[in-house]
The first five atom37 places (N, CA, C, CB, O) and aatype in JSON, in Angstrom:
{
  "aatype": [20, 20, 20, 20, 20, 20, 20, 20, 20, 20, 20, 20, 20, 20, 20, 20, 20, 20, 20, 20, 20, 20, 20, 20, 20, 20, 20, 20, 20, 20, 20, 20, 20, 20, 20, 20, 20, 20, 20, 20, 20, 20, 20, 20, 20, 20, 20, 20, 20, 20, 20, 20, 20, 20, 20, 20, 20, 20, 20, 20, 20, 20, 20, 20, 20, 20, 20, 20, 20, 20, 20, 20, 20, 20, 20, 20, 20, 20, 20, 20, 20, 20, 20, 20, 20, 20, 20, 20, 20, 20, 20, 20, 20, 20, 20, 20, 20, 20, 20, 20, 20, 20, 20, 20, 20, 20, 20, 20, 20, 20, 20, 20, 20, 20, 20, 20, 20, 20, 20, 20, 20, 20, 20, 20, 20, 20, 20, 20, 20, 20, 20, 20, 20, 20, 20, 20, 20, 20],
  "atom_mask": [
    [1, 1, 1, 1, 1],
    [1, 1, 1, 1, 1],
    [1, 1, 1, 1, 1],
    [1, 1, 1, 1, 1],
    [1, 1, 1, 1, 1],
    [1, 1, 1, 1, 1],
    [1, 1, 1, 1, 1],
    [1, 1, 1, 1, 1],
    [1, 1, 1, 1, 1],
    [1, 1, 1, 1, 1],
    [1, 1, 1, 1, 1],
    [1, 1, 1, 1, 1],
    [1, 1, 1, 1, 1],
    [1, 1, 1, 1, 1],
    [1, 1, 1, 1, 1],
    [1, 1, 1, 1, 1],
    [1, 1, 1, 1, 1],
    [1, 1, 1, 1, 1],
    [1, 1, 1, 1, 1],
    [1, 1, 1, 1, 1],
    [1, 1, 1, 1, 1],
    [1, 1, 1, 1, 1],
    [1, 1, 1, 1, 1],
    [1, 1, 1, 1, 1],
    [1, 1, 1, 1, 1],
    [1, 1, 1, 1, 1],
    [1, 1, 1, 1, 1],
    [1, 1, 1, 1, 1],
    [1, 1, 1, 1, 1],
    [1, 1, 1, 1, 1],
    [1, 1, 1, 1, 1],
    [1, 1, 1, 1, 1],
    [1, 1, 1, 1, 1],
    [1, 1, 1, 1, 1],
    [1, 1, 1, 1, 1],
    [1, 1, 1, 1, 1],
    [1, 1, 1, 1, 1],
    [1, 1, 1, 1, 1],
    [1, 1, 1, 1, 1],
    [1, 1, 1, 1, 1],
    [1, 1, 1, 1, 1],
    [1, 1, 1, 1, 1],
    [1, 1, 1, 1, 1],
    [1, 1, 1, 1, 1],
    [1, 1, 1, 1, 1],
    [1, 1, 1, 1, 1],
    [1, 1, 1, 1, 1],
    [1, 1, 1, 1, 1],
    [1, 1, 1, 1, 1],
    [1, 1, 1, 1, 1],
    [1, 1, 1, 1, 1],
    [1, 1, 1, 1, 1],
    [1, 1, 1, 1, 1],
    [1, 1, 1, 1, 1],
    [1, 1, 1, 1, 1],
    [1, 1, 1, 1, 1],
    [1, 1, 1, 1, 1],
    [1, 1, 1, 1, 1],
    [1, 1, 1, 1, 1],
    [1, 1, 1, 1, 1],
    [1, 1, 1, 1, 1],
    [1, 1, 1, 1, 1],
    [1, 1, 1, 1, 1],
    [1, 1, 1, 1, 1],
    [1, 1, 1, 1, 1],
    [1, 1, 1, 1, 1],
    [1, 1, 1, 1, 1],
    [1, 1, 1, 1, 1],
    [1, 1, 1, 1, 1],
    [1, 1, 1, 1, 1],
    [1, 1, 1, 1, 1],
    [1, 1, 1, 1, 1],
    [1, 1, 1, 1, 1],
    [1, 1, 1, 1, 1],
    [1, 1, 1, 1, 1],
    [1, 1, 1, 1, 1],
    [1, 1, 1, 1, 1],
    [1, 1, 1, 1, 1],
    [1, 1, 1, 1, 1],
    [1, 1, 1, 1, 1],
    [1, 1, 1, 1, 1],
    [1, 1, 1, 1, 1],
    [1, 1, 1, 1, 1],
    [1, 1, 1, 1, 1],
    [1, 1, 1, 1, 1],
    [1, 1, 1, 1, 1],
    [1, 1, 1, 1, 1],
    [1, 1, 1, 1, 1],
    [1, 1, 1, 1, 1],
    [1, 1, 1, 1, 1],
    [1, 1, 1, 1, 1],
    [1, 1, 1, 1, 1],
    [1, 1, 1, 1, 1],
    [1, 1, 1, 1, 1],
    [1, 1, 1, 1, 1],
    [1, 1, 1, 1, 1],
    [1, 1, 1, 1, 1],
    [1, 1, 1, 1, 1],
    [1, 1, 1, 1, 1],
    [1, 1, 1, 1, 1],
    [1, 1, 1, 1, 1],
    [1, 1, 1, 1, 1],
    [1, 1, 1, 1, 1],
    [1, 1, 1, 1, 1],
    [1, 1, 1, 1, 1],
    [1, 1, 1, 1, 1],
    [1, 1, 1, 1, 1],
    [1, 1, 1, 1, 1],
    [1, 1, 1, 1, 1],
    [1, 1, 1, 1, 1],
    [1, 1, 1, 1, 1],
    [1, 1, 1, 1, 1],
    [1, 1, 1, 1, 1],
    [1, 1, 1, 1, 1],
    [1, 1, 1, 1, 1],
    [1, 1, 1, 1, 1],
    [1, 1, 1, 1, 1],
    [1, 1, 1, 1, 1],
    [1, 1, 1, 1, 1],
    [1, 1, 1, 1, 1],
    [1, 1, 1, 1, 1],
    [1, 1, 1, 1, 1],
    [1, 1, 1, 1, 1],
    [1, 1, 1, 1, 1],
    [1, 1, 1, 1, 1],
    [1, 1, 1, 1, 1],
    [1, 1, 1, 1, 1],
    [1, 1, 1, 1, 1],
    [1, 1, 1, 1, 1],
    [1, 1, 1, 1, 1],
    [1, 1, 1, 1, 1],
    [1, 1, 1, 1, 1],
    [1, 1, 1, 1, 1],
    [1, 1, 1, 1, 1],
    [1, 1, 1, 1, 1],
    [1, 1, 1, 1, 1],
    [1, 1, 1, 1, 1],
    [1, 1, 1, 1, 1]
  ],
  "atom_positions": [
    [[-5.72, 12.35, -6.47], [-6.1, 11.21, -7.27], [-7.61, 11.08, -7.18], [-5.36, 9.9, -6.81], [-8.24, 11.27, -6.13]],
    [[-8.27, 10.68, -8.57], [-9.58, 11.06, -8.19], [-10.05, 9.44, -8.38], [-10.4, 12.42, -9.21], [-9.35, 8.51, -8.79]],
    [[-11.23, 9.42, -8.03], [-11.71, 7.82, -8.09], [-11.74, 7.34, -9.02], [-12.82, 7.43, -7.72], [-12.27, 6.24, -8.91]],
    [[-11.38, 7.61, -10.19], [-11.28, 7.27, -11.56], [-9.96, 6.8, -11.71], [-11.6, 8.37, -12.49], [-9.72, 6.1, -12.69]],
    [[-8.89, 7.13, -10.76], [-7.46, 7.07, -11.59], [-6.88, 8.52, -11.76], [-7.66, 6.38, -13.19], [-5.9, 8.81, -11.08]],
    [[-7.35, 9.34, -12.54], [-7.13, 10.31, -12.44], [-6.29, 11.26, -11.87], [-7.72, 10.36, -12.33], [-7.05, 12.08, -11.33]],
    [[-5.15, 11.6, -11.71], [-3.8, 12.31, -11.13], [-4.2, 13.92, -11.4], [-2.15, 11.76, -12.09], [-4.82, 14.2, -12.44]],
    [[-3.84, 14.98, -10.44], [-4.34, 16.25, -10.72], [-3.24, 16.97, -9.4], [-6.32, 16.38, -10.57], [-2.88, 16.38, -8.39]],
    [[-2.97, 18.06, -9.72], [-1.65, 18.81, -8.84], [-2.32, 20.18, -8.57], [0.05, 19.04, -9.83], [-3.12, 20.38, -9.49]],
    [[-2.32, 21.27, -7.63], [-2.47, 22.36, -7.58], [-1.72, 23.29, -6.86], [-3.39, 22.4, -7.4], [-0.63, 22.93, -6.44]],
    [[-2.1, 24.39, -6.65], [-1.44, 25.44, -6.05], [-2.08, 26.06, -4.74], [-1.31, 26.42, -7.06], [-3.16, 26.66, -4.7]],
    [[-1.21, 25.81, -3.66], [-1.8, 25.69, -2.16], [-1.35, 27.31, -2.24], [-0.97, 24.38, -0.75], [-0.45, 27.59, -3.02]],
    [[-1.96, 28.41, -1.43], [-1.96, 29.42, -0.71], [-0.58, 29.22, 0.35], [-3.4, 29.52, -0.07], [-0.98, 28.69, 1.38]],
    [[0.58, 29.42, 0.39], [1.65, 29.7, 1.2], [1.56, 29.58, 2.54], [2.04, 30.8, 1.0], [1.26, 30.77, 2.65]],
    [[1.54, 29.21, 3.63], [1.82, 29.55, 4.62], [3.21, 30.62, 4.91], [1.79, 28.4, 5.14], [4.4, 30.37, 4.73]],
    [[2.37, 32.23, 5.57], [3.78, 32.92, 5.87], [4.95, 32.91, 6.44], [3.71, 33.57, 6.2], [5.73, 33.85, 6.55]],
    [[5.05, 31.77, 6.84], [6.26, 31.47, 7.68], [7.11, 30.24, 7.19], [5.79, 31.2, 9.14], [7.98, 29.65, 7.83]],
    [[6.6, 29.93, 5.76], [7.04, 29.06, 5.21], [8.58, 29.44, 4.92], [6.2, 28.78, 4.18], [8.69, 30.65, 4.72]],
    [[9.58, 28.86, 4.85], [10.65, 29.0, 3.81], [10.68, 28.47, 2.4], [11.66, 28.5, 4.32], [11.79, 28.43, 1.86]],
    [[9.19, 27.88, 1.45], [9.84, 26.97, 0.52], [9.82, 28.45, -0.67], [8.78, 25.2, 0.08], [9.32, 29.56, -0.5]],
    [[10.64, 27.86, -1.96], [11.03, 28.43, -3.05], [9.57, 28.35, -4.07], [12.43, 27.63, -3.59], [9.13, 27.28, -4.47]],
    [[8.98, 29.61, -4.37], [7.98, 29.48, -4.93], [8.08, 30.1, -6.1], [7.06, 29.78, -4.25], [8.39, 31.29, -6.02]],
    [[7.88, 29.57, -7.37], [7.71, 30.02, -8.78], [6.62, 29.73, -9.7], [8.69, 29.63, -9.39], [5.61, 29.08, -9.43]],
    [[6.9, 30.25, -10.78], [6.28, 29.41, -11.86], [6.85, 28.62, -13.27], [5.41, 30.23, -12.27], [6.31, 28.14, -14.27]],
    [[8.31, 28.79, -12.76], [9.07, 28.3, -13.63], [9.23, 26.75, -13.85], [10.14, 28.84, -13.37], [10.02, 26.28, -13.03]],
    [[8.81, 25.99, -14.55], [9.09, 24.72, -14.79], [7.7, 23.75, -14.61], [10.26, 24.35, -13.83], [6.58, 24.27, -14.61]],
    [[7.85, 22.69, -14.51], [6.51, 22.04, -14.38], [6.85, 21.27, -13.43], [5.88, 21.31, -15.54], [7.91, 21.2, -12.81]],
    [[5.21, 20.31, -13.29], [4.56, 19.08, -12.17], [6.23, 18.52, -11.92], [3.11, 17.49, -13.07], [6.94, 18.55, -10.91]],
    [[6.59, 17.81, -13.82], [6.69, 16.68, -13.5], [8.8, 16.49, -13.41], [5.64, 15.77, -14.76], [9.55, 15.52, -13.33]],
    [[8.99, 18.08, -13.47], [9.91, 18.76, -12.96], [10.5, 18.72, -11.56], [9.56, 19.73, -13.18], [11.59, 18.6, -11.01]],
    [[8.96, 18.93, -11.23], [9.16, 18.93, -9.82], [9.27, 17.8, -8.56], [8.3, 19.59, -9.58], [9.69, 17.72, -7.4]],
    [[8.62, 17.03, -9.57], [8.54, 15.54, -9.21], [9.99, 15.2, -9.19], [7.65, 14.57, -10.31], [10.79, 15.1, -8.26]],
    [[10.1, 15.08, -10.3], [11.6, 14.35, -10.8], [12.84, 14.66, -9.48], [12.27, 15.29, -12.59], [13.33, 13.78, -8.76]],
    [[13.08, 15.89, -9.44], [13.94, 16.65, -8.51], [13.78, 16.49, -7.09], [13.81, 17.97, -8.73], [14.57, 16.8, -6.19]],
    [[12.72, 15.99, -7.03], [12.62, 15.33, -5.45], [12.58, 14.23, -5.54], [11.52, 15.6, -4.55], [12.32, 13.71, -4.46]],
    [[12.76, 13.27, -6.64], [13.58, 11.89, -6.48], [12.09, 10.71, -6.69], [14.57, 11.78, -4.53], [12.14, 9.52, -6.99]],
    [[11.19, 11.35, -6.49], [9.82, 10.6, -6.04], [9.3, 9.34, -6.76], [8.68, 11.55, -6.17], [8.52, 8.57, -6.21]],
    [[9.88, 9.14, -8.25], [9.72, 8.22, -9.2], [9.62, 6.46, -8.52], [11.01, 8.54, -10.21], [8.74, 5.64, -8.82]],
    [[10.73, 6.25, -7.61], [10.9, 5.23, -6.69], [9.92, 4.75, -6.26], [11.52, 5.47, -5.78], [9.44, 3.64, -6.47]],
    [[9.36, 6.12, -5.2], [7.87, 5.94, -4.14], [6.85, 5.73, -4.98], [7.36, 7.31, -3.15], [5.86, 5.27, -4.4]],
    [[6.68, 5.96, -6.6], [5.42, 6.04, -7.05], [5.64, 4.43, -7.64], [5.03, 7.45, -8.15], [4.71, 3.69, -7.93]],
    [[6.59, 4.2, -7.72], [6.9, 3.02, -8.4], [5.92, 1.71, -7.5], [8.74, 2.84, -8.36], [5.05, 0.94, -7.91]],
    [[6.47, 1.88, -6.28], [6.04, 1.43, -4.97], [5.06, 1.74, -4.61], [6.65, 1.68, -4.08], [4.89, 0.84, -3.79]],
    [[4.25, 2.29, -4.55], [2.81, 2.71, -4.45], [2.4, 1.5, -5.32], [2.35, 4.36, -5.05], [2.11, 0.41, -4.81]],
    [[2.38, 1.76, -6.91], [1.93, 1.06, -7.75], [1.76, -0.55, -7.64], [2.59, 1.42, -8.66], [0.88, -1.31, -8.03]],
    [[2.91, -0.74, -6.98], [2.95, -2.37, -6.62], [1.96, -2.3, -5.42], [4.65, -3.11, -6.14], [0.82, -2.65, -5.71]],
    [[2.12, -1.99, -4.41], [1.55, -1.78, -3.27], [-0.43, -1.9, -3.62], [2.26, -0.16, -2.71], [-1.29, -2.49, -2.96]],
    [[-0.56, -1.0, -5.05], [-1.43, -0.78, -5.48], [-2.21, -2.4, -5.84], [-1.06, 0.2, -6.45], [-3.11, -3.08, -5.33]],
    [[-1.51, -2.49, -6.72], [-1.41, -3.8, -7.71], [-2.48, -4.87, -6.12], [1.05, -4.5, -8.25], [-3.68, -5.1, -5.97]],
    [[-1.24, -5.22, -5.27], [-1.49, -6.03, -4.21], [-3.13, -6.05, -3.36], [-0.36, -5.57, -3.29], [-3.81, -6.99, -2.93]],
    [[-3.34, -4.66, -3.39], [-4.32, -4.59, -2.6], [-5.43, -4.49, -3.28], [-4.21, -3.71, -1.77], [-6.49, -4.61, -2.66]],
    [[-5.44, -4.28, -4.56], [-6.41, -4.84, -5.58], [-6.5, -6.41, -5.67], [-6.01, -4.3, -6.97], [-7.51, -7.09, -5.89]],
    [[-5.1, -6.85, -5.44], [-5.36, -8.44, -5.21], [-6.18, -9.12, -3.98], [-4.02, -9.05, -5.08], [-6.77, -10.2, -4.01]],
    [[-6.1, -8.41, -3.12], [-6.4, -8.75, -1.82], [-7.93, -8.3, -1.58], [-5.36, -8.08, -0.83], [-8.75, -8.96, -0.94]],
    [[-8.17, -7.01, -2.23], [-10.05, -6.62, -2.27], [-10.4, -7.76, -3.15], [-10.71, -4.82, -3.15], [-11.06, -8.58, -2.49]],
    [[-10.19, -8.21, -4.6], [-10.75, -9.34, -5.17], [-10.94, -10.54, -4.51], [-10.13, -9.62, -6.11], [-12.02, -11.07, -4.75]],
    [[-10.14, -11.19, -3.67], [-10.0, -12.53, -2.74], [-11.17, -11.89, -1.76], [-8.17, -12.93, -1.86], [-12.37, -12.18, -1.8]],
    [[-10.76, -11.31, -1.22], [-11.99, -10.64, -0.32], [-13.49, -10.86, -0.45], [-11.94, -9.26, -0.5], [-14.39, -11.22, 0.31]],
    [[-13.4, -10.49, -1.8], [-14.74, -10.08, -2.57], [-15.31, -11.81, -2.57], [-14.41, -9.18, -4.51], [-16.36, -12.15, -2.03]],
    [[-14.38, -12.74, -3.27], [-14.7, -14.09, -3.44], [-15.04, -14.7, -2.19], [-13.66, -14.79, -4.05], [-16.04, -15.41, -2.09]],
    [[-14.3, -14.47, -1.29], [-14.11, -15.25, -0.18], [-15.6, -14.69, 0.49], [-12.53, -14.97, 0.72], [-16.18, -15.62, 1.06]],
    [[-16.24, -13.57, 0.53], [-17.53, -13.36, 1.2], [-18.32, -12.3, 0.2], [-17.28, -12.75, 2.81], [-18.73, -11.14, 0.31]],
    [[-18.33, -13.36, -0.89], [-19.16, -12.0, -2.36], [-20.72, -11.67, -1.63], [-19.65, -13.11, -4.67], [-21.24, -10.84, -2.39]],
    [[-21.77, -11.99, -0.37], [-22.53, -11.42, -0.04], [-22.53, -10.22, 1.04], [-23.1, -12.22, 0.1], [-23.48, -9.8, 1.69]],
    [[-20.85, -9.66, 1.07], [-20.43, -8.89, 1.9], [-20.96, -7.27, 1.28], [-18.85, -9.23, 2.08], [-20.94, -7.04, 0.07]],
    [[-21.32, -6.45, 2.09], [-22.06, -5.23, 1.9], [-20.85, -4.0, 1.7], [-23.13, -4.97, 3.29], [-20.0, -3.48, 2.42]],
    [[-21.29, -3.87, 0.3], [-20.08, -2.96, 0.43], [-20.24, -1.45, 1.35], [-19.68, -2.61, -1.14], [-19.24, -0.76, 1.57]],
    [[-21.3, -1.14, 1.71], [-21.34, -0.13, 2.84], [-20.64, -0.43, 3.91], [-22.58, 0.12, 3.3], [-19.82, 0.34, 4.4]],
    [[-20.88, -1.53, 4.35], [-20.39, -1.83, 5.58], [-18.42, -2.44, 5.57], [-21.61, -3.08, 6.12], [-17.69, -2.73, 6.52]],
    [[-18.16, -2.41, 4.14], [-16.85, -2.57, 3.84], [-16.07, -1.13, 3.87], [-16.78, -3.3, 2.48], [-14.85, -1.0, 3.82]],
    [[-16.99, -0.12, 3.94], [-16.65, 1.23, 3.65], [-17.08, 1.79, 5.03], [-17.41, 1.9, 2.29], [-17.0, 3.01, 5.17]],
    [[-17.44, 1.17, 5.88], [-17.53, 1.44, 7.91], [-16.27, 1.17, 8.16], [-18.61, 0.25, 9.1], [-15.36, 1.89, 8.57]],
    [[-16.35, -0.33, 7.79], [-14.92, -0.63, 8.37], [-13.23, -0.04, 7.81], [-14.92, -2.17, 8.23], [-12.15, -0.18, 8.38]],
    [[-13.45, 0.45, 6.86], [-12.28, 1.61, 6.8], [-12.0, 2.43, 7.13], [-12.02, 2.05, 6.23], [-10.87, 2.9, 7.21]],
    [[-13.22, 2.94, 7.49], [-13.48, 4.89, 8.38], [-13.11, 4.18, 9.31], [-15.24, 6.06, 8.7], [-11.91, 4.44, 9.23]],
    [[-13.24, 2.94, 10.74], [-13.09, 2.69, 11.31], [-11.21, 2.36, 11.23], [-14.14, 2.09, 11.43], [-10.26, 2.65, 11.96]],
    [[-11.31, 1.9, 10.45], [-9.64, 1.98, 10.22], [-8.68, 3.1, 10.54], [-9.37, 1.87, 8.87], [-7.63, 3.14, 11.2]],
    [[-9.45, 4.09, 9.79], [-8.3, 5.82, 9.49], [-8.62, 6.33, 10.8], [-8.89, 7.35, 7.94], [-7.8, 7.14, 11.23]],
    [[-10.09, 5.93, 11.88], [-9.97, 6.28, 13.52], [-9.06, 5.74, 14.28], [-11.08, 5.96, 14.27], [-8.75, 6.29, 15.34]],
    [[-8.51, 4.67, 13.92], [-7.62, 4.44, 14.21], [-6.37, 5.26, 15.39], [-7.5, 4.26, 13.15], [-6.3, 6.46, 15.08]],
    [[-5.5, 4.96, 16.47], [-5.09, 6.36, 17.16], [-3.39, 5.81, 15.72], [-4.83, 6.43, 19.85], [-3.2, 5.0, 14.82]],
    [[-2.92, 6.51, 16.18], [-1.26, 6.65, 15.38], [-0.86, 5.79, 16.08], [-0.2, 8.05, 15.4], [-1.14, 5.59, 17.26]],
    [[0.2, 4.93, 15.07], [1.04, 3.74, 15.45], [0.35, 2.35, 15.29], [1.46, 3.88, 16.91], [1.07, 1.36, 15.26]],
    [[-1.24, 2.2, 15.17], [-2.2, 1.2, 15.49], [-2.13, 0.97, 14.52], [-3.39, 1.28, 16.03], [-2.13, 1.76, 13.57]],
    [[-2.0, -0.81, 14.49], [-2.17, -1.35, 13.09], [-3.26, -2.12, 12.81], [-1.14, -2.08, 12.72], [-3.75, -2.96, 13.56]],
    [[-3.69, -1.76, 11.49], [-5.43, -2.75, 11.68], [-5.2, -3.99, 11.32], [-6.88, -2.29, 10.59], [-6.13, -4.77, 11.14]],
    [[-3.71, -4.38, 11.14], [-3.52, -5.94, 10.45], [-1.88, -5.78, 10.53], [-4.28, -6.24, 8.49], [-1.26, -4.71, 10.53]],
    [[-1.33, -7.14, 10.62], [-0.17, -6.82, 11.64], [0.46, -7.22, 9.64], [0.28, -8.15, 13.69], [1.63, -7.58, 9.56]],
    [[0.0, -7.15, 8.87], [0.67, -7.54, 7.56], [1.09, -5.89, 7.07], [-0.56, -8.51, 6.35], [1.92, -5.76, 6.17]],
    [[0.6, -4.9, 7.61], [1.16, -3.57, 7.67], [2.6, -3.51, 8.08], [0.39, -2.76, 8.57], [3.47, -3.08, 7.33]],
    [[2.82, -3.93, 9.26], [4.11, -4.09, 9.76], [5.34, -4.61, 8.42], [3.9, -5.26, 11.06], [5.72, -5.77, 8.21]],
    [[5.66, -3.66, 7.85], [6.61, -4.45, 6.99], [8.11, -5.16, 7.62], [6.98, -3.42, 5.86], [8.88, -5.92, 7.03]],
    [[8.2, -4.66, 8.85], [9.61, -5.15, 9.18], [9.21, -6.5, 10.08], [10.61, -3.87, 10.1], [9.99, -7.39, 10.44]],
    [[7.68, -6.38, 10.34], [7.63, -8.03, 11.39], [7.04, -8.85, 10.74], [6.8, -8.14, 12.89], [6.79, -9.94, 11.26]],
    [[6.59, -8.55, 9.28], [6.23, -9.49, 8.2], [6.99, -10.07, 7.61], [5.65, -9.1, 7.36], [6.69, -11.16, 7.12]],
    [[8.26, -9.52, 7.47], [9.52, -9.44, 6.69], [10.27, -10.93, 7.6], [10.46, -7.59, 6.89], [10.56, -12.08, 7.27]],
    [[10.36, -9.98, 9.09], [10.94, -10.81, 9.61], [10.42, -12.21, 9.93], [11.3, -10.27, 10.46], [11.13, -13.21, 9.92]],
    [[8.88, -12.19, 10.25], [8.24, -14.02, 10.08], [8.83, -14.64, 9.46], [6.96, -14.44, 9.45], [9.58, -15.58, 9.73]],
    [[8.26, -13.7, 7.57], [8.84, -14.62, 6.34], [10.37, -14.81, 6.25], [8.43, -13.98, 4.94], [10.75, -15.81, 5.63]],
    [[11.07, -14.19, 6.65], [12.92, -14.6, 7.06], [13.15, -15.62, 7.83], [13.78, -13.5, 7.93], [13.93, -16.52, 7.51]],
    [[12.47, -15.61, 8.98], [12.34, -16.57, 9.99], [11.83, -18.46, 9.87], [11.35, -15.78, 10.77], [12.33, -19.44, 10.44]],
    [[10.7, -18.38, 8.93], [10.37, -19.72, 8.69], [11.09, -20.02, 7.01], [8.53, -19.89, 8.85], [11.0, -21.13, 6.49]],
    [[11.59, -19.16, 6.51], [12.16, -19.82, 5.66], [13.8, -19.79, 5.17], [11.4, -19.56, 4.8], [14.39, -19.96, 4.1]],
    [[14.25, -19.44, 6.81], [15.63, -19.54, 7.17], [16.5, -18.33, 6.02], [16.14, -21.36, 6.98], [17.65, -18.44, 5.59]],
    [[15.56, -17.28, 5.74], [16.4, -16.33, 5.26], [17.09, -15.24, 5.97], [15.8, -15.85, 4.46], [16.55, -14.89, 7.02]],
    [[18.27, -14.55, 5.61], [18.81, -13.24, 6.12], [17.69, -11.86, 5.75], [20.41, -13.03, 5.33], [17.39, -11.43, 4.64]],
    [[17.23, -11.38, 7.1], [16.5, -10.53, 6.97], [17.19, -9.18, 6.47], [15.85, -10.51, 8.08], [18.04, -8.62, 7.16]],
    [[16.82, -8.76, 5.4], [17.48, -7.67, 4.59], [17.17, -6.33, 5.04], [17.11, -7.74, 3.18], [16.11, -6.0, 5.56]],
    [[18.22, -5.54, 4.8], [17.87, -4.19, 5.94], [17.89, -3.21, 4.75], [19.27, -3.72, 7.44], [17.32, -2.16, 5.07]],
    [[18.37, -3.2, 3.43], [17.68, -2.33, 2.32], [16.31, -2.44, 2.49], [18.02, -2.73, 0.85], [15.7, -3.44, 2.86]],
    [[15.59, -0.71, 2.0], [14.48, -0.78, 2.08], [14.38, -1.33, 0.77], [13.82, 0.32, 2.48], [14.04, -2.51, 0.84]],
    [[14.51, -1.04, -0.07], [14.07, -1.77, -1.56], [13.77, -3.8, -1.63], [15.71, -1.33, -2.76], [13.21, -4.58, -2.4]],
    [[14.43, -3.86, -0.53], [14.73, -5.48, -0.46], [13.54, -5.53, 0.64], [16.58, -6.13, 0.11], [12.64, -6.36, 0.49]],
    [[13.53, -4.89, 1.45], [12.07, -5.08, 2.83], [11.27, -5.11, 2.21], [11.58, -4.01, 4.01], [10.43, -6.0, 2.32]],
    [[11.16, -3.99, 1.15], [9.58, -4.01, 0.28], [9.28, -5.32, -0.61], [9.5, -2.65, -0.94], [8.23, -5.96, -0.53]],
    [[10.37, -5.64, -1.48], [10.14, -6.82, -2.01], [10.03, -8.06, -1.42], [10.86, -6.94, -2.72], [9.67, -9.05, -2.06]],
    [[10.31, -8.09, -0.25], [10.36, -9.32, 0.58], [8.74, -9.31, 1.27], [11.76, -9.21, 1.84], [8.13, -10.33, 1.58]],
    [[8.21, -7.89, 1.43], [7.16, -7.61, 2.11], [6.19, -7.97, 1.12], [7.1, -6.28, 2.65], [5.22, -8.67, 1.42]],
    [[6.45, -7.37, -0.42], [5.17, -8.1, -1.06], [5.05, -9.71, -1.53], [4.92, -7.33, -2.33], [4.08, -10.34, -1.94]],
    [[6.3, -10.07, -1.33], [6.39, -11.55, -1.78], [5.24, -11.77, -0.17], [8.51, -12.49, -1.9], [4.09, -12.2, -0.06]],
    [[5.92, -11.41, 0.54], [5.24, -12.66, 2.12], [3.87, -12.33, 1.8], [5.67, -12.15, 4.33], [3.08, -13.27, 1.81]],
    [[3.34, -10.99, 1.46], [1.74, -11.21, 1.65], [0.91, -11.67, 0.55], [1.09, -9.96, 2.01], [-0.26, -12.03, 0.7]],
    [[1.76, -11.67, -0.94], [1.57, -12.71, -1.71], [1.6, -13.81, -1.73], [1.93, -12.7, -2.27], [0.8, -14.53, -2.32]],
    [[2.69, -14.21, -0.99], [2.6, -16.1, -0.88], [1.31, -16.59, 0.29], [4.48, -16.88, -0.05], [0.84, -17.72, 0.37]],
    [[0.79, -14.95, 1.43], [-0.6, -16.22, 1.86], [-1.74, -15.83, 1.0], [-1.32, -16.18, 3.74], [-2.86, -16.35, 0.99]],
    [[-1.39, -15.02, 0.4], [-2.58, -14.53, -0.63], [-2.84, -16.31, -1.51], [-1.81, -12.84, -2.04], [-3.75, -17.14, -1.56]],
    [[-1.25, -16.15, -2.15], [-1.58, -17.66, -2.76], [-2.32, -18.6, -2.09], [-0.45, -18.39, -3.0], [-3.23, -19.26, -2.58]],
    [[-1.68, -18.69, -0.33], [-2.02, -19.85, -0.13], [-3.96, -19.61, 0.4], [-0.78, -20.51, 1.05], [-4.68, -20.6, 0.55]],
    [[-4.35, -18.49, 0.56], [-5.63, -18.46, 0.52], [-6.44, -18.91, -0.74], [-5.9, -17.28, 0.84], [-7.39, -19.69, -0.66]],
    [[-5.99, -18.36, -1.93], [-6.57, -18.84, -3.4], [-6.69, -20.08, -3.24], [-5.73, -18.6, -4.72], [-7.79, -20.41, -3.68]],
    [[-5.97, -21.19, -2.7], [-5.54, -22.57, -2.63], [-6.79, -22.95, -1.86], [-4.03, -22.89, -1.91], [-7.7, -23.71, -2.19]],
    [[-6.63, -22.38, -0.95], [-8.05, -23.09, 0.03], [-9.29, -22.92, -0.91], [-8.46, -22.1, 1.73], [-10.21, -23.74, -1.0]],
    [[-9.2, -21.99, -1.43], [-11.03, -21.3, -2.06], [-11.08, -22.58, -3.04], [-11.18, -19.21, -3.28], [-12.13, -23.21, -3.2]],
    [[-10.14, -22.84, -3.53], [-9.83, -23.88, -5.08], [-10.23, -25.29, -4.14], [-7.6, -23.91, -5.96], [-11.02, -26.1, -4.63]],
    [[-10.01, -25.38, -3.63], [-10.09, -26.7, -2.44], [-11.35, -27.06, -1.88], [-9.28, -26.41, -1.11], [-11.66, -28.2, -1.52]],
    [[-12.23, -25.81, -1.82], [-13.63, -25.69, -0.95], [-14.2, -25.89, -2.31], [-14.12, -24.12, 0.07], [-14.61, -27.05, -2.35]],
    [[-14.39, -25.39, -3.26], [-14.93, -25.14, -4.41], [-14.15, -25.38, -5.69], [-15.32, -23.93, -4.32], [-13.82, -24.42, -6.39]],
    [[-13.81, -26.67, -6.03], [-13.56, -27.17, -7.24], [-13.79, -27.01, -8.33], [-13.73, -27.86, -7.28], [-13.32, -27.76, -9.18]]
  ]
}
């Protein structure tokens, strides 16, 4: 994906010890399809959607913020060791479960239902952050 948006696929050099099935028969979006992936991209997209919501609030909430130094603190992010979360709103199953918890719901164990439950919870403090900004600044 290029910084534009932009979607682009290629052809990796094999590893010899690979087992996968290599051709040239058929296409991308062939190949896509057959591994089911339509779902995950679906989900991305929302996922997408969200965190475009969340850089804009961002942006408002400290518009003299440097975007260099917004772009430290992400490299600082991906240093990160494995398992480390830079914001516990990553956690989709202990976000899930808060928002189950204070609003006396059954915490749902479909993933399709975790995800939707996961973007509602970080949407509703998203809302309730918009609320404050509206509050400070009339």
């Amino acid at each position: 994906m290029s910084p534009e948006g932009d979607e682009s696929f290629g052809n990796l050099q094999p590893h010899p010890e690979t087992a996968g099935i290599y051709g040239t028969n058929g296409t991308v979006a062939d190949y896509l399809h057959a591994q089911g992936l339509a779902p995950y991209f679906a989900m991305g997209d929302r996922y997408g959607a969200l965190y475009d919501r969340m850089v804009a609030l961002i942006e408002r909430i400290d518009p003299e913020d440097d975007p260099e130094r917004r772009y430290e603190r992400r490299l600082a992010v991906d240093e990160l060791d494995v398992g480390t979360l830079a914001t516990s709103w990553f956690d989709v199953d202990a976000t899930v479960e808060a928002y189950c918890r204070e609003r006396a719901l059954p915490i749902p164990t479909d993933v399709d239902a975790l995800v939707d439950l996961h973007l509602k919870a970080v949407g509703t403090w998203l809302d309730a952050l918009e609320a404050q900004l509206k509050d400070q600044n009339p």
